[in-house]
Backbone bond lengths (Angstrom), bond angles and torsions (degrees), N, CA, C in turn:
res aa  C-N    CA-C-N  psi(-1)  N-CA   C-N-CA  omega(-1)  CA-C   N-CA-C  phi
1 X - - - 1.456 - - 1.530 108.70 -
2 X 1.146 119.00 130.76 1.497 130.84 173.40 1.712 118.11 -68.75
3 X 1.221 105.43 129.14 1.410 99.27 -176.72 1.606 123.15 -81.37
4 X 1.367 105.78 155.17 1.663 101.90 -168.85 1.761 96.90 -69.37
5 X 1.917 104.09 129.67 1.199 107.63 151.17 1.130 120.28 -59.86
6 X 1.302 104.00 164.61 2.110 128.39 179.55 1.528 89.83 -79.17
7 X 1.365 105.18 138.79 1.331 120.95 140.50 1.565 116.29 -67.72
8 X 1.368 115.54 117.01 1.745 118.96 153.21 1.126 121.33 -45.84
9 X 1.228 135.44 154.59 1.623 156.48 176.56 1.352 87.72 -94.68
10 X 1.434 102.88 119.71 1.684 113.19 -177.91 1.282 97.91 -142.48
11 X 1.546 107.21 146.65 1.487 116.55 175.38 1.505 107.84 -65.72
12 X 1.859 107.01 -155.40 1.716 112.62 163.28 1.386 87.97 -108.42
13 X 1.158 132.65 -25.82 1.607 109.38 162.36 1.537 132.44 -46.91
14 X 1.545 96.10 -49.78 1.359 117.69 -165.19 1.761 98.87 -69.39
15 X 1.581 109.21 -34.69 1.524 109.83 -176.62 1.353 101.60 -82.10
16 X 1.518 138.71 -34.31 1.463 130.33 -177.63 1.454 103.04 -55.90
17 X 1.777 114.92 -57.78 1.428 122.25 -174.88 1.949 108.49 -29.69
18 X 1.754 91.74 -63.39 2.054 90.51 170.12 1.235 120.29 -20.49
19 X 1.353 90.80 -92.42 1.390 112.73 166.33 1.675 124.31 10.90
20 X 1.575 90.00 -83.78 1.004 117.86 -150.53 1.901 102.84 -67.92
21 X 1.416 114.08 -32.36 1.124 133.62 162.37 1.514 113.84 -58.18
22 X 1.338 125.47 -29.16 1.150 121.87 177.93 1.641 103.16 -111.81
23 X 1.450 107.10 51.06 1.664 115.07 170.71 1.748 125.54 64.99
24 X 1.080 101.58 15.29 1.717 98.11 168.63 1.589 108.95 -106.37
25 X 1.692 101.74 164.92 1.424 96.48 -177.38 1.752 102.03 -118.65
26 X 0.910 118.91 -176.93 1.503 119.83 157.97 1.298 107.73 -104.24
27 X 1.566 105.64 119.83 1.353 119.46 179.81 1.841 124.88 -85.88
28 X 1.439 99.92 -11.15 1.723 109.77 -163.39 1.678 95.78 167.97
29 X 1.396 85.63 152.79 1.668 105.49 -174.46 1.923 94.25 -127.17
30 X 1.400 103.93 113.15 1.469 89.91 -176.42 1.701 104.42 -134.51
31 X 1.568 129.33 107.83 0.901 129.69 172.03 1.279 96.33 67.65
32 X 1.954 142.86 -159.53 1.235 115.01 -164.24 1.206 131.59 -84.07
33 X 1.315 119.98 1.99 1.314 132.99 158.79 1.792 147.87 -72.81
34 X 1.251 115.46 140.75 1.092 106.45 -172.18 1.703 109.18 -119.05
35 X 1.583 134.43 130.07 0.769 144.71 -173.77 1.403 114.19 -85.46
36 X 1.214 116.07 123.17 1.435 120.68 178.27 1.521 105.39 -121.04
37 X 1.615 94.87 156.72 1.499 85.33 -170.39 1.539 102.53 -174.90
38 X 1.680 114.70 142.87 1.113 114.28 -141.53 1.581 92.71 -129.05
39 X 1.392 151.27 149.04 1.370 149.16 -174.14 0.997 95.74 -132.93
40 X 2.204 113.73 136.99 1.202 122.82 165.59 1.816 94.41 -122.70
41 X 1.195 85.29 -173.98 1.785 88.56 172.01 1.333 108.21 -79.76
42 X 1.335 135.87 -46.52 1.483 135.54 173.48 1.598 122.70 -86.50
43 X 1.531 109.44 8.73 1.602 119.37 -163.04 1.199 124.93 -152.18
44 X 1.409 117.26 136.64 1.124 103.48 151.31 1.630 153.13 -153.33
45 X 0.955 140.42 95.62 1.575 151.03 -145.25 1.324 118.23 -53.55
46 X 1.280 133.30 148.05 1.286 127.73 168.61 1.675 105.01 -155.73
47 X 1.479 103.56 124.55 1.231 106.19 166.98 1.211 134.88 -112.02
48 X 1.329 128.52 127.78 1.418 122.28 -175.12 1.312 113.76 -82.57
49 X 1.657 128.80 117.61 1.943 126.47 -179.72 1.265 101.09 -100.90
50 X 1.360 123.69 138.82 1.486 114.05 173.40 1.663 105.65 -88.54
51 X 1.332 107.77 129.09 1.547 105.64 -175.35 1.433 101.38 -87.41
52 X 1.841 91.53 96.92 1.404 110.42 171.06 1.674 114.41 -117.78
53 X 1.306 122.32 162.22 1.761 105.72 168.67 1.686 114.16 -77.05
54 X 1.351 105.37 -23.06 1.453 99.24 168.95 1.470 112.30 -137.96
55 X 1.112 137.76 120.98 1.691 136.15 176.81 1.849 102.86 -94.94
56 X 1.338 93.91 146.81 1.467 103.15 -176.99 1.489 106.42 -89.48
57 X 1.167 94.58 170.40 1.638 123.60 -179.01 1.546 106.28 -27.12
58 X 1.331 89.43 -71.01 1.745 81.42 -169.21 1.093 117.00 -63.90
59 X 1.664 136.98 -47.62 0.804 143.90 174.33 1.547 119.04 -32.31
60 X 0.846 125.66 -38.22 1.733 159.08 166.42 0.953 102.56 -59.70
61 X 1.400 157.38 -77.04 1.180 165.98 108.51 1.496 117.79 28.64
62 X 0.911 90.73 -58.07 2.092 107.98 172.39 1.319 103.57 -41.46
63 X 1.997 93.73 -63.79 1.532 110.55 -153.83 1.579 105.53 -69.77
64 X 1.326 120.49 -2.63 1.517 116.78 173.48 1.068 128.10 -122.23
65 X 1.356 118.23 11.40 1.644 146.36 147.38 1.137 94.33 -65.82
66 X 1.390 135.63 -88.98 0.764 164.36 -173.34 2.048 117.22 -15.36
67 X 1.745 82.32 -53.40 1.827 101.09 176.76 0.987 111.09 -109.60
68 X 1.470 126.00 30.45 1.486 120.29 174.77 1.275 121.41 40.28
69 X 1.435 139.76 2.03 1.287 125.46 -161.87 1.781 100.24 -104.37
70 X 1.171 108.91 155.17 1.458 122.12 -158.40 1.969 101.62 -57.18
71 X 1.638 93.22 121.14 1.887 81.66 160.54 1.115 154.06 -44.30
72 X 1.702 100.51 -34.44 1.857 111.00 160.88 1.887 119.79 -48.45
73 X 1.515 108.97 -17.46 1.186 98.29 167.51 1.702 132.01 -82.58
74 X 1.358 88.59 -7.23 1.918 99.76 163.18 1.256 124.96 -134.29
75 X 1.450 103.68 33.06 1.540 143.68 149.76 1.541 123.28 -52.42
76 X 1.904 117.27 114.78 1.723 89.77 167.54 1.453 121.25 -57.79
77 X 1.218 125.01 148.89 1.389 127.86 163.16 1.512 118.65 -82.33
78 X 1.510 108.83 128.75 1.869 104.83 -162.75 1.837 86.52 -127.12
């Protein structure tokens, strides 16, 4: 069994950049947050990032529950 990679220490830049690569846009910047947000034909997602220089664990975690997009993308790279 493969062991669980580390999550990286990523900004809300560094997490919008994801994101944004995996098809969401930023819709609004409101107070410290930034709204991301992704359009399907039947759906639609929105994530709130706190524009911090570093967001914690969970928070991190949330944000990729959240966007379905694969964990290896906020994965350390070894």
């Amino acid at each position: 069994m493969l062991p669980d990679l580390i999550l990286r220490v990523l900004s809300a830049k560094e997490v919008c950049k994801i994101l944004e690569e995996g098809g969401f846009v930023e819709v609004r910047v409101r107070g410290s947050h930034i709204m991301m947000q992704l359009r399907t034909d039947d759906s639609t997602v929105t994530i709130p990032v706190p524009n911090y220089k570093e967001l914690r664990v969970g928070t991190l975690q949330a944000i990729i529950r959240q966007s379905g997009l694969p964990r290896s993308l906020f994965e350390v790279d070894e």
